[in-house]
N, C-alpha and C positions, 0 to 999 in steps of 0.2 A: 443488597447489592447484586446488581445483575452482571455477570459477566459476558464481554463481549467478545465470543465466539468470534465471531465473522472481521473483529480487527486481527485476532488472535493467529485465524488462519489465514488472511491475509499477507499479515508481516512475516508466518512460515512459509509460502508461499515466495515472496519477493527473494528471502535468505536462500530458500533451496535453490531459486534460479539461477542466484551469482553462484550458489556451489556446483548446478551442473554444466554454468559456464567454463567455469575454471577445469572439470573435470575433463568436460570433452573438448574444447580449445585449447586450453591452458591460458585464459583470458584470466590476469591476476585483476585490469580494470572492474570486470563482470563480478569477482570474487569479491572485491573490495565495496562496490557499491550496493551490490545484493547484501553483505552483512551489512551495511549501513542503512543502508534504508529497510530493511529488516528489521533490525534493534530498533529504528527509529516508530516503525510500523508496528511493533512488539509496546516498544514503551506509551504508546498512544494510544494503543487496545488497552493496557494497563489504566493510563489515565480516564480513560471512558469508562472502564470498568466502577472506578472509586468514583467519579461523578459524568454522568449522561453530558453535562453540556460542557465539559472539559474535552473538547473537540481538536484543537489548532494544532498539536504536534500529529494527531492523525491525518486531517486535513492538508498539512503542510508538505509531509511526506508523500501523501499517493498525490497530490494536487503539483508537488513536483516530477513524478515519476508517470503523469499523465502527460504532463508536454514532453518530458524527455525521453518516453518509448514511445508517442505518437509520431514525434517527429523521424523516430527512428522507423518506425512500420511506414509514412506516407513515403520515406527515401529507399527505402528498398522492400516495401509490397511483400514482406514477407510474414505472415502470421506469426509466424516463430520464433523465436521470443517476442518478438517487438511489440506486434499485438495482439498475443496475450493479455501484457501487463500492461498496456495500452487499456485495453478493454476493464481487466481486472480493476484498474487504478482510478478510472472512471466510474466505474459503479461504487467503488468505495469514497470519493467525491460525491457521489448523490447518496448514501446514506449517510455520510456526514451530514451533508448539506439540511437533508431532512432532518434530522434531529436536533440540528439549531432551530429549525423551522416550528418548530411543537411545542405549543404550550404548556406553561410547567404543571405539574400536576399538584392539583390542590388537597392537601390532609387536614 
């Protein structure tokens, strides 16, 4: 079983951002959707972990979290938070992406 770091630190990443929203704004929105897409980013590094092409709740998570901080970085041009996790959420769509892509491996 391979563990998959790179969801793992992902879905901590997405988590810590709604908590430093909430920190330095007092954004409860930021708090709330950070732990959710978090746990959702969390349980989908999980699911990849126990099987490589068990992808869609990873997938589904940063694939939602790509339109909704892109949109949020093209409206107001600011790197910070927006994209970041814009960026972040994107590269984690293309290594999903590729890992559907790969043929399975023969034993």
């Amino acid at each position: 079983m391979t563990v998959d770091w790179v969801g793992y630190g992902y879905g901590t990443l997405v988590a810590s951002g709604g908590v430093i929203g909430y920190v330095k704004a007092g954004s409860v929105p930021s708090l709330a959707a950070g732990l959710l897409f978090g746990g959702f980013a969390g349980f989908g590094a999980y699911q990849v972990s126990n099987d490589p092409k068990n992808v869609w709740v990873s997938l589904a998570a940063s694939g939602a979290l790509t339109g909704i901080m892109g949109k949020r970085f093209y409206g107001s041009r600011k790197f910070m938070p927006a994209g970041l996790m814009a960026v972040a959420s994107a590269l984690m769509v293309g290594k999903l992406s590729l890992a559907l892509l790969q043929k399975p491996v023969q034993s």
